[in-house]
C-alpha positions as CSV (number, residue, x, y, z in Angstrom):
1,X,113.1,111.4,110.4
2,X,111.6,107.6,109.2
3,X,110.7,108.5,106.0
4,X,112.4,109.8,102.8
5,X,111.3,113.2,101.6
6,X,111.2,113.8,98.1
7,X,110.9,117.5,97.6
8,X,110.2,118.9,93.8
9,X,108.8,121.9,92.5
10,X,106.4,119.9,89.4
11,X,108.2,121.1,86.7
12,X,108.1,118.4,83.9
13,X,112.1,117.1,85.5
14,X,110.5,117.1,89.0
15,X,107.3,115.1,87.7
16,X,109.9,112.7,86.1
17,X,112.3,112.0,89.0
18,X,109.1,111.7,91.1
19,X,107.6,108.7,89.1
20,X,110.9,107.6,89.3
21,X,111.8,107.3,92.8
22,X,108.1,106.5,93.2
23,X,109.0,103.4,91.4
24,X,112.6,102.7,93.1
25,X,111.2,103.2,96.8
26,X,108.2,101.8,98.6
27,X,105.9,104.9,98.3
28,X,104.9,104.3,102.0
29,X,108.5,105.5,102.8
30,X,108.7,108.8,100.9
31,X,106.8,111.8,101.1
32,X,106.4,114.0,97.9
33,X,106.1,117.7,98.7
34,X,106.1,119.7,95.9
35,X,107.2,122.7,97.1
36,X,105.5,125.1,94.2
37,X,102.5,124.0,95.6
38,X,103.6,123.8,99.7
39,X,105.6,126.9,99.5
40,X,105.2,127.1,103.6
41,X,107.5,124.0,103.3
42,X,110.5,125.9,101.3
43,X,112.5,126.9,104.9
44,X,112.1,123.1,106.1
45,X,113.6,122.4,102.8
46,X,116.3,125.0,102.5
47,X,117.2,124.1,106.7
48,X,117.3,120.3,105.6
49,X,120.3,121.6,102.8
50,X,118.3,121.8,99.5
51,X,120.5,123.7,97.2
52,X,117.7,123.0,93.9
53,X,115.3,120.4,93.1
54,X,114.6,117.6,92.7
55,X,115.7,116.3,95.9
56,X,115.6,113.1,98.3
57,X,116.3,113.9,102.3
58,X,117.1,110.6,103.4
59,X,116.2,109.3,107.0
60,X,119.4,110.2,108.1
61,X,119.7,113.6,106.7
62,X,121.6,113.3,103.8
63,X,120.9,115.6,100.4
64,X,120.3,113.9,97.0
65,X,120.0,116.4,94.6
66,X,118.6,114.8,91.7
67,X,119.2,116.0,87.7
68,X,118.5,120.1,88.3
69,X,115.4,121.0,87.8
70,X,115.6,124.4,89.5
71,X,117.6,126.2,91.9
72,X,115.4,126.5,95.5
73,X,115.9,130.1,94.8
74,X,114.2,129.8,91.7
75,X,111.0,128.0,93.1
76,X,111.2,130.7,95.9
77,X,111.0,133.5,93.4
């Protein structure tokens, strides 16, 4: 993976930490999938370790799970 992925589920939190990372990291480096919207992307999330969202994948795999916003079960549900 080159890029960050920044998955949220737009809840007002998600919309929040979006602008913020938005703002903190080139947006040509991070894709935003908002996964209430891309719910065909909620396995790719769960296999990359999402336990809730927000979230930044980094390049290199690692989880940041970012002030809860929802439990991925909850944007499954």
């Amino acid at each position: 993976m080159s890029k960050s992925i920044f998955y949220h589920a737009g809840c007002p939190v998600c919309i929040s930490a979006e602008q913020d990372i938005l703002s903190l990291i080139n947006p040509s480096e991070v894709e935003v999938v908002n996964l209430g919207v891309d719910k065909f992307r909620i396995p790719e999330a769960q296999k990359a370790g999402l336990k809730s969202v927000p979230a930044l994948v980094t390049p290199n795999g690692n989880v940041l799970h970012i002030n809860f916003g929802a439990s991925i079960a909850d944007v499954i549900g």
